[in-house]
C-alpha positions in Angstrom: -49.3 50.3 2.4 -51.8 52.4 3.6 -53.9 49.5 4.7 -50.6 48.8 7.3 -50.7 52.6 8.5 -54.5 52.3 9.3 -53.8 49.1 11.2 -50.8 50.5 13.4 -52.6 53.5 14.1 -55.4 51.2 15.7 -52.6 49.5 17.6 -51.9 52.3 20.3 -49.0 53.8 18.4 -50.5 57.1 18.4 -50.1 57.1 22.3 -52.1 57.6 25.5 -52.7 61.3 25.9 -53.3 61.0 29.8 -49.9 59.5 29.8 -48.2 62.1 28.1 -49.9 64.7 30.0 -48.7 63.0 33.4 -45.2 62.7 31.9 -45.5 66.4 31.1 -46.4 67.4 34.1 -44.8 70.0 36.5 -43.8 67.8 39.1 -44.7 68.6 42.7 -42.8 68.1 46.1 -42.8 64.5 46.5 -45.1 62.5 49.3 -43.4 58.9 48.6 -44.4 55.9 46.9 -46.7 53.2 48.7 -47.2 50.2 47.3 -50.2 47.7 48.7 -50.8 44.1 48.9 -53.8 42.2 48.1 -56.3 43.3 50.7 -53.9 46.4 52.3 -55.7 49.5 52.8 -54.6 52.7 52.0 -55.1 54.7 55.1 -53.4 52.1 57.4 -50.6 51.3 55.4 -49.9 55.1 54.3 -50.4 57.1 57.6 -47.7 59.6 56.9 -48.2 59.9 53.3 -51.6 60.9 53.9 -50.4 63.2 56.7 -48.0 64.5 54.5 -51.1 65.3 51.5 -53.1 66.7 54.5 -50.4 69.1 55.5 -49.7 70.2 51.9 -53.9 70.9 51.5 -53.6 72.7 54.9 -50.6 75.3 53.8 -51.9 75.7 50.1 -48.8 73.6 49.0 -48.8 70.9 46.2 -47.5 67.7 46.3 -47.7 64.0 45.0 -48.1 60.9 46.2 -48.0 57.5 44.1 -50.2 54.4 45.2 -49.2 51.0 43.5 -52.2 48.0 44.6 -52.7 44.7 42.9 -56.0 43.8 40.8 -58.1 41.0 42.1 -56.1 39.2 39.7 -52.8 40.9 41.1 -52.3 42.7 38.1 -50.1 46.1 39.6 -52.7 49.1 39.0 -50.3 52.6 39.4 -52.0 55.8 40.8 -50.6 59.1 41.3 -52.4 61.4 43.9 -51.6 65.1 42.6 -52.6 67.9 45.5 -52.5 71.3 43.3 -51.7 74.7 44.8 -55.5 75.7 44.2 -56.5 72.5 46.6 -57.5 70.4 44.0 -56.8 66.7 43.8 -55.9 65.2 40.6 -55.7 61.4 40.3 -53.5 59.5 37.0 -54.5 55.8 37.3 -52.0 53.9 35.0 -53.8 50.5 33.8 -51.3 49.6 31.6 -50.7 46.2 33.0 -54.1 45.3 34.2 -54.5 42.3 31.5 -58.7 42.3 32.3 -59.0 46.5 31.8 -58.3 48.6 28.3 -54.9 48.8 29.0 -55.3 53.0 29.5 -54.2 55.6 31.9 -57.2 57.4 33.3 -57.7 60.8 35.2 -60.0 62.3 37.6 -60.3 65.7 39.8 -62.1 66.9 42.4 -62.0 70.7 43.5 -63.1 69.6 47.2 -61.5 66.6 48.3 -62.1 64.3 51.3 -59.9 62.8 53.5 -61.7 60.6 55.8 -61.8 57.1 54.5 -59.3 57.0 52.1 -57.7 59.5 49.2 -60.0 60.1 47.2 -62.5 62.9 45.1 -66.1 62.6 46.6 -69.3 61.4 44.4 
């Protein structure tokens, strides 16, 4: 018995705790939903959700945009572009069906970010 509790605990049953803190989130005004084909980029096929992120950073607004782009495999990969009220970025990447990655969500911030070549927290 407890051998079957160790084993399903191993499985992912206790949960991904970037996912539950996305789906606990407070949500923010919404900037759309884009979602990319093999070899689309972001800032040509986004333009006005970008400008819409832009003006949010510019006015000290939040708001949310959500980026869907295929693997090299064209496995979907999810990611969800959080601009906070403090004019932070946030970004919740959801790997879950990415069949070559771990299968996790991931998360990354930035306290400065740039907007020149695509969304993204600079290294």
């Amino acid at each position: 018995m407890a051998t079957t509790s160790l084993l399903g605990a191993g499985c992912g049953m206790l949960g991904d705790p970037v996912k539950d803190h996305w789906e606990s989130r407070t949500e923010f005004s919404s900037c759309g939903e884009v979602s990319l084909a093999q070899g689309e980029e972001i800032q040509k096929q986004a333009v006005r959700e970008i400008v819409c992120l832009r003006r949010a950073l510019k006015s000290g607004e939040s708001a949310e945009l959500k980026v869907t782009h295929p693997t090299v495999e064209g496995d979907p990969i999810r990611e969800y572009y959080r601009l906070t009220p403090q004019g932070g970025l946030e970004v919740y990447t959801d790997s879950t069906d990415d069949r070559y990655s771990d299968r996790k969500w991931s998360f990354a911030e930035c306290h400065t970010p740039e907007w020149l070549a695509e969304i993204s927290c600079g290294q």
